[in-house]
C-alpha positions in Angstrom: 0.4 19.8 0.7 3.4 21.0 -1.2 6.4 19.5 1.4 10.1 17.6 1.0 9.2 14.0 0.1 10.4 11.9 3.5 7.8 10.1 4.0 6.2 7.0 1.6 2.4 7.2 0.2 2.5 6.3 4.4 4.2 6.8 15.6 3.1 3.3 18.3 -0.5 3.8 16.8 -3.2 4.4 19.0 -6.4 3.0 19.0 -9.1 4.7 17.3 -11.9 5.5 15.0 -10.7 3.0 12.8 -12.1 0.5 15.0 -15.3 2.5 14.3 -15.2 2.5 10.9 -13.9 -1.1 10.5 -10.6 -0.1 9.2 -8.1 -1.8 11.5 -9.1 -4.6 13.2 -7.3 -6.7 15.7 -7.5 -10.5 15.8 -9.0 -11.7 17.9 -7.4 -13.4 21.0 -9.5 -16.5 21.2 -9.5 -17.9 18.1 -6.2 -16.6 17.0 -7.8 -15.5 13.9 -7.9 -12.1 11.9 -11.4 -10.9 11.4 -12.5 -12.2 7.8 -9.3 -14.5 7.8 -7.4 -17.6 9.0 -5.2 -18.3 11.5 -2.7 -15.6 12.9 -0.9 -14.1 10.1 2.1 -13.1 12.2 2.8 -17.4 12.4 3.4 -17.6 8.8 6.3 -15.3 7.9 9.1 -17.9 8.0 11.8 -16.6 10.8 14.8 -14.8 9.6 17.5 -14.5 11.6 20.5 -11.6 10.6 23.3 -13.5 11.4 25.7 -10.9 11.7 25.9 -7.0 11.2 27.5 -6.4 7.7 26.6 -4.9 4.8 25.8 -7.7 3.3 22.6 -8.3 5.6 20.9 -6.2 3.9 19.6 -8.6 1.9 18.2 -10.5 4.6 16.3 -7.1 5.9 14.8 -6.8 2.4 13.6 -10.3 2.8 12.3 -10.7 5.9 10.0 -6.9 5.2 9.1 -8.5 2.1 7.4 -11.4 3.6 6.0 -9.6 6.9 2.3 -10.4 7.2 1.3 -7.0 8.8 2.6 -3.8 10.8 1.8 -0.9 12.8 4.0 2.3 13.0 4.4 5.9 14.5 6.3 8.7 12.5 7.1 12.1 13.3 9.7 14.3 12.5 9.8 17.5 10.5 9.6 19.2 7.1 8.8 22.1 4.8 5.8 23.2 3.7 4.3 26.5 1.0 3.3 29.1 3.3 0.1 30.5 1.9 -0.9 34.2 1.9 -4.1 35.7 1.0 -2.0 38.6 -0.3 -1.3 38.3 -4.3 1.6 40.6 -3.8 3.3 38.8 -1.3 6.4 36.3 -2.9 6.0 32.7 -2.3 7.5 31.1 0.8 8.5 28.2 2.8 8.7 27.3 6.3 9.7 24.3 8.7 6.8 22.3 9.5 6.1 19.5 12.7 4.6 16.4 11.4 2.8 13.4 12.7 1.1 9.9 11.3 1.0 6.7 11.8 -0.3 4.0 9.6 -0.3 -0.3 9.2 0.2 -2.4 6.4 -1.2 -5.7 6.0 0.2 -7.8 3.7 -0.2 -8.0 0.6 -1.8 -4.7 -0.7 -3.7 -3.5 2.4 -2.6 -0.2 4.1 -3.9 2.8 6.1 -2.1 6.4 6.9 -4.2 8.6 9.8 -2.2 11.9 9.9 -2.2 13.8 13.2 0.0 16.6 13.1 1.0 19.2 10.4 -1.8 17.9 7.8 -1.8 21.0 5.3 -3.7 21.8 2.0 -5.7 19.3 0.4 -3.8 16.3 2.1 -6.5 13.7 3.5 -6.8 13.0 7.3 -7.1 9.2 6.9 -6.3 7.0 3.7 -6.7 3.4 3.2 -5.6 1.2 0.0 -7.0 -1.7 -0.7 -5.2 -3.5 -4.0 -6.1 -0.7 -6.4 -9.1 0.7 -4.3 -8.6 3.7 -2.5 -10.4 5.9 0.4 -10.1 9.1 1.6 -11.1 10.7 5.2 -11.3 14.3 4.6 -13.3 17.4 6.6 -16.2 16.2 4.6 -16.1 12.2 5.3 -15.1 9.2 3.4 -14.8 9.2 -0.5 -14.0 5.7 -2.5 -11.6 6.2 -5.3 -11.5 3.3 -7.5 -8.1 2.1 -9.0 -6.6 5.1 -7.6 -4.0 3.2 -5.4 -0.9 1.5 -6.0 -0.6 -1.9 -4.5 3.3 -1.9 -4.7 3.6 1.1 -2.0 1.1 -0.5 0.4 4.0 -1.5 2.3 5.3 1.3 3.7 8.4 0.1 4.8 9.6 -2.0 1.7 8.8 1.0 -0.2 11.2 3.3 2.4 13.8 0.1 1.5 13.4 0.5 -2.4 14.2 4.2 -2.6 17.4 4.1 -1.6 20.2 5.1 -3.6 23.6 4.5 -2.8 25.4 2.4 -0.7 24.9 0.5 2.7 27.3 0.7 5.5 27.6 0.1 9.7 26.2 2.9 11.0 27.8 4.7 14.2 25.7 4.5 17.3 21.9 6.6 16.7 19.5 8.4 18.9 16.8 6.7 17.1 14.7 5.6 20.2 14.7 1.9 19.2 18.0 1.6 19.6 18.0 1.8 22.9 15.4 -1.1 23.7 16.6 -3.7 20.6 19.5 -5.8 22.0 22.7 -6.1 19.7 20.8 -3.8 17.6 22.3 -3.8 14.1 22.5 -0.2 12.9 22.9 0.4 9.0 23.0 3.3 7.2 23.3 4.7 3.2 23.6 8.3 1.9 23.1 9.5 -1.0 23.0 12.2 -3.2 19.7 14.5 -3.8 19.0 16.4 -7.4 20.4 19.5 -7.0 23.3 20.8 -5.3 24.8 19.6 -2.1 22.2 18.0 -0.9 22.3 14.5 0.7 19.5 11.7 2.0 20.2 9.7 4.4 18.6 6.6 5.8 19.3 5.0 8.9 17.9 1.3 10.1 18.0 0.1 13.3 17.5 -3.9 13.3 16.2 -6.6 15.3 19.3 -9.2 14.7 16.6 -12.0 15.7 14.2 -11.1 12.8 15.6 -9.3 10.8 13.4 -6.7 11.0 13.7 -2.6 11.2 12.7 -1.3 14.4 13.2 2.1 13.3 13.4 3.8 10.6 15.2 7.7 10.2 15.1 9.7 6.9 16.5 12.5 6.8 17.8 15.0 4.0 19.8 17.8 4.6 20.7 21.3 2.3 17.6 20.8 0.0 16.7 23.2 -2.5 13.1 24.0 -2.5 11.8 25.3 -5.5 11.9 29.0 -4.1 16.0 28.3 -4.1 15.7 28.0 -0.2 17.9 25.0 1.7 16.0 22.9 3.8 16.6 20.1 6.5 14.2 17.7 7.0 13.7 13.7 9.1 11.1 11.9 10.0 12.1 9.1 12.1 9.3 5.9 11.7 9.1 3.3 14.9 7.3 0.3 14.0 5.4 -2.9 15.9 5.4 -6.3 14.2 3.5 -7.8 17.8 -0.1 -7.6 16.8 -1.8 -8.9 13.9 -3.2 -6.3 11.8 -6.7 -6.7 9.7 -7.3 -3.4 7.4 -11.1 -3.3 5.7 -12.7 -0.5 4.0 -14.3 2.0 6.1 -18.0 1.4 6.5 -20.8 3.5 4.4 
């Protein structure tokens, strides 16, 4: 799918054939262990606490994502996308496009990304990463890739973190539907410039003050060139659930 890059290689998540397949497992509630594992990973992220809404925490965000043992989010929001025609003679086009996925991350290299909505093109249904193993869910089933991941971007979130440009300030009150359940929520935002002309990226975090943690995430760019010359909005806002260990394993033959 040819679309405006919002979202990384990666809404609550619900439940589904993954359990099937074996490729997100919970831990389980008696033994506090994760299947395959030890004890709880979520007990041995040491607490970060924010301290105070500056620019300057930051830092302390970027630490305590870096260290999270595992994740589950929801994203949906909207983009652009190559509308295809069968006709040779028709010129090329773009048009606004819904989008859905969730995925979880499992630290340190583990990740999965289920797409619901707006899945175009050659675009997989269902991916998961595994260090530098990689599988694909397509129309057609599962397909291993062998060092076709890239273990860095398995964390969805630090990889959101690391590709912003420009700088960090306190952000003015945001729909972003975390807000509204995070006490003292610590909203911080950056904008920056995107290649071209005029157009700007921004990212918005809403934080948990007593982790440290985003509870949302909103990316959104605005007057984007697409390579037809059109301008384009586009955001995806990401919502995300630290609760509940997550185990990721490769789907079963």
């Amino acid at each position: 799918m040819t679309a405006c890059a919002t979202a990384p290689p990666a809404p609550t998540p619900a439940a589904s054939s993954a359990a099937a397949t074996g490729s997100l497992a919970r831990a389980s509630e008696e033994s506090g262990t994760t299947p395959g594992g030890s004890a709880s990973a979520q007990s041995s992220a040491t607490p970060i606490s924010l301290g105070g809404c500056t620019v300057e925490a930051v830092e302390l965000v970027s630490a305590a994502v870096d260290q999270v043992p595992s994740y589950r989010y929801d994203a949906s929001g909207f983009t652009y996308a190559d509308v295809f025609s069968p006709d040779p003679n028709e010129p090329p086009a773009t048009e606004r496009q819904e989008t859905a996925f969730d995925g979880a991350y499992q630290a340190p290299d583990r990740s999965l990304r289920r797409v619901s909505e707006g899945s175009a093109g050659p675009e997989p249904e269902e991916t998961i990463a595994i260090g530098q193993d990689l599988w694909i869910r397509g129309p057609q089933g599962w397909q291993e890739l062998p060092d076709a991941a890239q273990p860095r971007l398995a964390n969805a979130l630090g990889a959101l973190l690391e590709d912003v440009a420009g700088d960090w300030q306190v952000g003015p009150e945001t729909d972003l539907q975390a807000s509204q359940a995070v006490e003292d929520a610590c909203i911080l935002q950056a904008s920056s410039p995107t290649p071209g002309e005029g157009g700007v990226r921004e990212v918005t975090l809403v934080v948990d003050p007593a982790t440290a943690l985003p509870q949302a995430v909103r990316v959104e760019l605005r007057n984007v060139k697409d390579p037809l010359g059109n301008l384009h909005d586009s955001k995806i806002d990401y919502l995300f659930d630290y609760a509940e260990p997550v185990t990721i394993e490769p789907p079963s033959p």
